[in-house]
C-alpha positions as CSV (number, residue, x, y, z in Angstrom):
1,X,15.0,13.5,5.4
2,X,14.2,10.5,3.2
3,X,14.3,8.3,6.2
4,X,12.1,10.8,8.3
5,X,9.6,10.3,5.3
6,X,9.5,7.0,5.1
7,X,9.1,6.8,8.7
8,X,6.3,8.7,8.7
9,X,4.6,7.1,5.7
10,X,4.8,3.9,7.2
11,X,2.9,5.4,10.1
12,X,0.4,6.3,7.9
13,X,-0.1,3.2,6.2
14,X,-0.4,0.7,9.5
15,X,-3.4,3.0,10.3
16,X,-4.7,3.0,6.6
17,X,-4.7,-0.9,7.0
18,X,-6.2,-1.5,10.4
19,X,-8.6,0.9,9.6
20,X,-9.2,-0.5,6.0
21,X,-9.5,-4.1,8.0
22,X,-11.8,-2.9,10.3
23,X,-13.9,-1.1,7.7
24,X,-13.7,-4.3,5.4
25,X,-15.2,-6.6,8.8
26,X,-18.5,-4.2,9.2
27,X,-19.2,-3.9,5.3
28,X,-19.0,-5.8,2.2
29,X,-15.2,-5.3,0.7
30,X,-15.7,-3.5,-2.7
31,X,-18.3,-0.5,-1.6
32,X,-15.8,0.1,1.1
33,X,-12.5,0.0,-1.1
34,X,-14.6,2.1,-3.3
35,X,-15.4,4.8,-0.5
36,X,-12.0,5.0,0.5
37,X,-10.5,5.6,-2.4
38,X,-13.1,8.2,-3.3
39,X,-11.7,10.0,-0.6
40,X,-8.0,9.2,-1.5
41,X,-8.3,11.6,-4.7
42,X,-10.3,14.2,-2.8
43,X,-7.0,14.1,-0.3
44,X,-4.5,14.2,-3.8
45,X,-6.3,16.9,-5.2
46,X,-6.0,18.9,-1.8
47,X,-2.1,18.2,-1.8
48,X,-1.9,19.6,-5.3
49,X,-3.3,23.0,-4.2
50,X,-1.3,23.0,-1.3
51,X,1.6,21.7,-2.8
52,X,2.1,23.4,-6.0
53,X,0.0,21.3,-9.0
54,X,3.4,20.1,-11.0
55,X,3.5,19.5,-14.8
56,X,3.0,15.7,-15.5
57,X,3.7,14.0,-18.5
58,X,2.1,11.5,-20.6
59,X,4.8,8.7,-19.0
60,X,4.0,10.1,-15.6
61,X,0.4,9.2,-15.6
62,X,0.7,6.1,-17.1
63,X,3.1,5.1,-14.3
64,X,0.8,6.5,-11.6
65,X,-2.4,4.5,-13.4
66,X,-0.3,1.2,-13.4
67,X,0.5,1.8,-9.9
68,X,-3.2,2.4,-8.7
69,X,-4.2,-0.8,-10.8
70,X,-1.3,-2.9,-8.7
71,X,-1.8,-1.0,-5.8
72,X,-5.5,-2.2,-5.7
73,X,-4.8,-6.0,-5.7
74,X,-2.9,-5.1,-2.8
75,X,-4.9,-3.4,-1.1
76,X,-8.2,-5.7,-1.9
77,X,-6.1,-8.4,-0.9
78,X,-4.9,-7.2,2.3
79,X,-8.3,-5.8,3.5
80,X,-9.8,-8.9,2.7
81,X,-7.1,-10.5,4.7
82,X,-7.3,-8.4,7.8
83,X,-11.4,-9.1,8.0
84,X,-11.4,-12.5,7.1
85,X,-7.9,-14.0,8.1
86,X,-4.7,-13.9,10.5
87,X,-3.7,-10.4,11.0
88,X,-0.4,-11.0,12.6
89,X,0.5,-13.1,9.1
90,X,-1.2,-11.5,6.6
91,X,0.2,-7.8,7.4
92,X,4.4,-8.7,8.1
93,X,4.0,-11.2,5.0
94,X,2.7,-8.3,2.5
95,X,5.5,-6.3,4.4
96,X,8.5,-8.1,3.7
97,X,6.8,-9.1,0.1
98,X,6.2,-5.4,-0.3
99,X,9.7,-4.3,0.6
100,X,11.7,-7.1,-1.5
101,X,10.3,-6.2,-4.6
102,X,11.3,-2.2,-5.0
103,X,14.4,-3.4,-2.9
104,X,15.6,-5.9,-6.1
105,X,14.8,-2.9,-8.9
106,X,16.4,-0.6,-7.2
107,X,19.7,-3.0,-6.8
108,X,19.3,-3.7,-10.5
109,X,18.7,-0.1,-11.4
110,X,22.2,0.6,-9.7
111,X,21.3,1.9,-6.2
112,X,24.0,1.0,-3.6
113,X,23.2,1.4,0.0
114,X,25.8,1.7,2.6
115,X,26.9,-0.9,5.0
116,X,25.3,0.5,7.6
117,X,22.2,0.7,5.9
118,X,22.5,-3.2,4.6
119,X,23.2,-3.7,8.1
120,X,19.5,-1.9,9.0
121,X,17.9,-4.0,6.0
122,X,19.6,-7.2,7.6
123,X,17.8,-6.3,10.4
124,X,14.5,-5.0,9.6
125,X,13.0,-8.0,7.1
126,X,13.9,-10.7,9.4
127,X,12.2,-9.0,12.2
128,X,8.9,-8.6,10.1
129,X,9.1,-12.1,9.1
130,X,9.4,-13.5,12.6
131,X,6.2,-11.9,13.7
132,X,4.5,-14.5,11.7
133,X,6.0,-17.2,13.3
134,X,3.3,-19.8,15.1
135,X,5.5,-22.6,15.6
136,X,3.4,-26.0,15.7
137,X,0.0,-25.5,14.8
138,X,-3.4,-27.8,14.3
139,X,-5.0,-29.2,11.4
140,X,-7.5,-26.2,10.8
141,X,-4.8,-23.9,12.0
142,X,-2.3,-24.8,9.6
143,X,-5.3,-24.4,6.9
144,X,-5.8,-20.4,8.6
145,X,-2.2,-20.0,8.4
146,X,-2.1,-21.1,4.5
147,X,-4.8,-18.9,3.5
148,X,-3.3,-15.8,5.7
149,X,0.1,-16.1,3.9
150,X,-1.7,-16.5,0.3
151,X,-3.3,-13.0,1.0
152,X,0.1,-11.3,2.6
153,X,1.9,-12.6,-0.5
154,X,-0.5,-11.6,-3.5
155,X,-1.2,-8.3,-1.1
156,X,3.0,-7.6,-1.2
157,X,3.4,-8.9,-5.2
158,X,0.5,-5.6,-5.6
159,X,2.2,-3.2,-3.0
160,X,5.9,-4.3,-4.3
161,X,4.4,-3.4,-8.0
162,X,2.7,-0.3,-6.7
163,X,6.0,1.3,-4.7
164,X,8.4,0.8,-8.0
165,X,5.4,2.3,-10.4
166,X,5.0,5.3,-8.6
167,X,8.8,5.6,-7.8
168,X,9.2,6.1,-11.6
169,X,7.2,9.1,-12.1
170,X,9.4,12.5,-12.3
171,X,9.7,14.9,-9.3
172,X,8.3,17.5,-11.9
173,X,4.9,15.6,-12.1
174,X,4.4,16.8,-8.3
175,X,0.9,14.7,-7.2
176,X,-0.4,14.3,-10.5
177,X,0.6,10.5,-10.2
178,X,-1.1,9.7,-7.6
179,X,-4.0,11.4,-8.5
180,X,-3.4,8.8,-11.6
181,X,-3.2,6.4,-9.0
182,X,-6.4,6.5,-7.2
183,X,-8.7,7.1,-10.3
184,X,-7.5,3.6,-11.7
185,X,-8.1,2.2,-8.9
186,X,-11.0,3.9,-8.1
187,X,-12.3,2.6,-11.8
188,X,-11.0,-0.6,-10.8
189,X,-13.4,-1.6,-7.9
190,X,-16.1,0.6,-9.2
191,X,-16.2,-1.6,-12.1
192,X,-15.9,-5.0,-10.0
193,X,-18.8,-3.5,-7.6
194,X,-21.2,-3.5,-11.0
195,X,-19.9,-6.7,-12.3
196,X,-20.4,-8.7,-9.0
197,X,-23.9,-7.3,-8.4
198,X,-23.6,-5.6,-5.4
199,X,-24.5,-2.4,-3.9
200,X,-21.7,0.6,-3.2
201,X,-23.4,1.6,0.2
202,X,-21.1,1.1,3.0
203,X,-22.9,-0.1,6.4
204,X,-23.0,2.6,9.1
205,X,-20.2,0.8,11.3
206,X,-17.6,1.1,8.5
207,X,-17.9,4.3,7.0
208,X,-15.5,6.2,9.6
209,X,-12.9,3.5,9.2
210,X,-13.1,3.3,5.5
211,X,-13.1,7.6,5.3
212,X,-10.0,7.2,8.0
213,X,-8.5,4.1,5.8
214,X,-8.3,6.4,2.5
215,X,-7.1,9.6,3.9
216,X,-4.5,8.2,5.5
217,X,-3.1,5.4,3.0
218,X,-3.2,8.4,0.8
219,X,-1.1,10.3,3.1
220,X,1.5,7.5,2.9
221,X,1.6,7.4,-0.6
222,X,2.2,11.3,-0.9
223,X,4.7,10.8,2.0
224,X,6.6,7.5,0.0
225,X,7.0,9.9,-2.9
226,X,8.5,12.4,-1.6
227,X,10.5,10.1,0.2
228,X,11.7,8.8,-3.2
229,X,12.5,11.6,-4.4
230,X,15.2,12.5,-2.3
231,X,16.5,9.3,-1.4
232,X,17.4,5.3,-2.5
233,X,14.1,3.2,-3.3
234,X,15.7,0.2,-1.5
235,X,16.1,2.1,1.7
236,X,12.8,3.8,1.6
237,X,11.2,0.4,0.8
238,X,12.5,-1.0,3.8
239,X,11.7,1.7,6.3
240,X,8.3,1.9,4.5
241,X,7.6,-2.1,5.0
242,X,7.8,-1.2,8.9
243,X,4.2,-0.2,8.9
């Protein structure tokens, strides 16, 4: 069932990103990260009511508020990538980042995946890598390439942050942090939208993509936790980094 999850939430999250790119490429960044994840707690809030509200603690919110604050350098990271840079390299780069991180903390916490399963991993992170492969490249290539990879790495080191944070919360806590989640990061480029001037309308040509990007990523989320919850972190990680 875990697997299943993951599967599904990795689904989720490749159309939360191409959509969040393609929103990001019509409109400035910050009103549409903004927009989306307005409509990210409107989605969390629904899951509670259909999912039973839960009883979080204190320690569950604050690990669902850290992982909306590294979640959103991820996210603003990889956006910005998708508009602005080498899709093919930003997105398997903030994969395999994204997976290796909750992959290590879940080795250190004691998790011990089969053989087959390390097998799978074996598998699944060298094949992500590779699809960023271009070989020999010229000058202002190589310079597209080197700005592609910064963004798919500080986009993983937020995702990678973002997958242990929430993986910490309690099953008890039900959706409560993510709900945690997307108002920090909601706060988050709220506050960087004031601060850098600019105006939260979204431009007609990314509205849809950036309603579509936040209901679905926050469909993955919900869909990663549960996945957690009833399986290893490292394995979830890895079938989670497939998006």
């Amino acid at each position: 069932m875990a697997l299943a999850l993951a599967g599904l939430s990795a689904l989720l999250y490749g159309v939360a990103d191409f959509s969040g790119g393609l929103a990001a490429g019509r409109s400035r960044l910050l009103p549409v990260l903004v927009l989306s994840q307005f409509l990210g707690i409107a989605v969390a809030l629904t899951a509670l009511a259909v999912m039973g509200s839960g009883t979080p603690s204190q320690r569950d919110l604050l690990w669902g508020a850290c992982a909306g604050l590294t979640g959103s350098m991820g996210l603003f990271m990889l956006y910005g990538g998708i508009a602005r840079s080498i899709v093919a390299i930003v997105s398997p780069t903030s994969a395999v980042v994204g997976a290796i991180i909750p992959i290590l903390f879940a080795v250190i916490q004691g998790e011990r995946p089969s053989a087959t399963a390390l097998v799978g991993s074996a598998l699944c992170l060298p094949a992500i890598l590779l699809l960023t492969w271009e070989g020999r490249a010229e000058e202002s290539r190589r310079k597209s390439i080197h700005s592609a990879l910064v963004y798919g790495l500080l986009a993983g080191l937020g995702f990678g942050a973002f997958f242990v944070a929430i993986s910490r919360s309690s099953p008890e806590a039900g959706v409560w942090p993510l709900v945690a989640a997307r108002i920090a990061s909601l706060l988050a480029f709220a506050m960087a939208t004031v601060v850098s001037g600019q105006s939260f309308k979204v431009e007609r040509g990314g509205i849809a993509p950036a309603l579509a990007a936040g209901a679905a990523d926050m469909g993955a989320n919900i869909l990663f936790l549960l996945a957690t919850q009833s399986g290893m972190l490292s394995l979830v990680a890895i079938v989670t980094s497939l998006f």
